[in-house]
C-alpha positions, 0 to 999 in steps of 0.5 A: 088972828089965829088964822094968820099964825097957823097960816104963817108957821103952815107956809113957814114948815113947808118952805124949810121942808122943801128946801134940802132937794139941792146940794150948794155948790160949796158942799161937798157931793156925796161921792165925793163926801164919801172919799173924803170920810172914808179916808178920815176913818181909814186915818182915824184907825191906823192913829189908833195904834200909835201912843196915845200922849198928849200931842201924839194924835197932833204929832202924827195925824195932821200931815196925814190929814194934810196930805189927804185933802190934798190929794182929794181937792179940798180942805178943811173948810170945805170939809166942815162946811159939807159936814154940817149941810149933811148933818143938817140932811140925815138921809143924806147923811146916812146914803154917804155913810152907805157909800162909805161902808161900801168903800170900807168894806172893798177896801178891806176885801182887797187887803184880805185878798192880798193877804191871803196870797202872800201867805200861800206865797209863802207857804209855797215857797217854804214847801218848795225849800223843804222839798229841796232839802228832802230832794238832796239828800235823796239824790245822795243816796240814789247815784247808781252803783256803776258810778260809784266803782267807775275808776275816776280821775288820778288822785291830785296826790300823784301830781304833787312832789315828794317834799311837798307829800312829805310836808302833807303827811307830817302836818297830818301826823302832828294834828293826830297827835293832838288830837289824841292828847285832847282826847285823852283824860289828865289823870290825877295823882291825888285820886 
């Protein structure tokens, strides 16, 4: 009878270890188990930022999840499903989460990279604006002397009539005035 039983659990152990070689066809395949987790963590980051109230991480993750399975082609049955054919698998488990870090870590790159040239974007179009206002007030003190004493056009005061010289050089007189009342101190009788 001894015989028996150790044959029965021997035959037993070597069908269940034989049976993981194929993937069902309702489980998810492993690049297709790797989107789907790499997507789930990329979400499961950006919620981390977000308030952590109670029904904060319903409130703002469900439509993201929602939206990425379907985008991927599968739901959340589907999901769980794999999710528990590969728990049952570790070396499978683990080849996926290979494939993830790989995802993650291209993904990452990609972000830094445009990142880095936005900043030298920046960086260079705030040169260019410092070298512009440096540029200006250079070129101001570069015009050459010839220019400067060129006689140049009549003066549009010659143009203008004597009533209308007259009214300028009144309006001119009167802001002088007050600008010279401004500047002037109140004295005080009491000092």
């Amino acid at each position: 009878m001894h015989k028996y039983i150790t044959l029965f659990f021997s035959a037993a152990l070597f069908l269940c270890a034989c049976n993981g070689k194929s993937i069902p066809r309702d489980v998810l395949q492993p690049n297709a188990m790797a989107a789907v987790l790499t997507e789930i963590h990329i979400i499961d980051g950006t919620l981390y930022n977000v308030m952590q109230a109670p029904d904060s991480l319903y409130k703002y993750g469900a439509g993201k999840y929602v939206a990425m399975f379907k985008r991927l082609h599968t739901d959340t049955a589907q999901f769980n499903k794999s999710m528990r054919f590969y728990t049952n698998q570790p070396d499978k488990l683990i080849a996926v989460y290979d494939q993830v870090d790989l995802l993650i870590k291209n993904k990452m790159d990609s972000v830094n990279k445009v990142q880095v040239e936005e900043s030298k974007a920046a960086r260079k179009a705030d040169s260019l604006k410092n070298l512009n206002i440096k540029t200006k007030t250079d070129s101001a003190l570069k015009v050459a002397p010839a220019q400067i004493n060129r006689p140049g056009k009549a003066d549009s005061l010659k143009h203008l009539n004597n009533k209308t010289k007259a009214e300028l050089l009144k309006k001119l007189r009167s802001r002088k005035r007050q600008m010279n009342d401004k500047a002037q101190p109140a004295t005080n009788p009491n000092i």
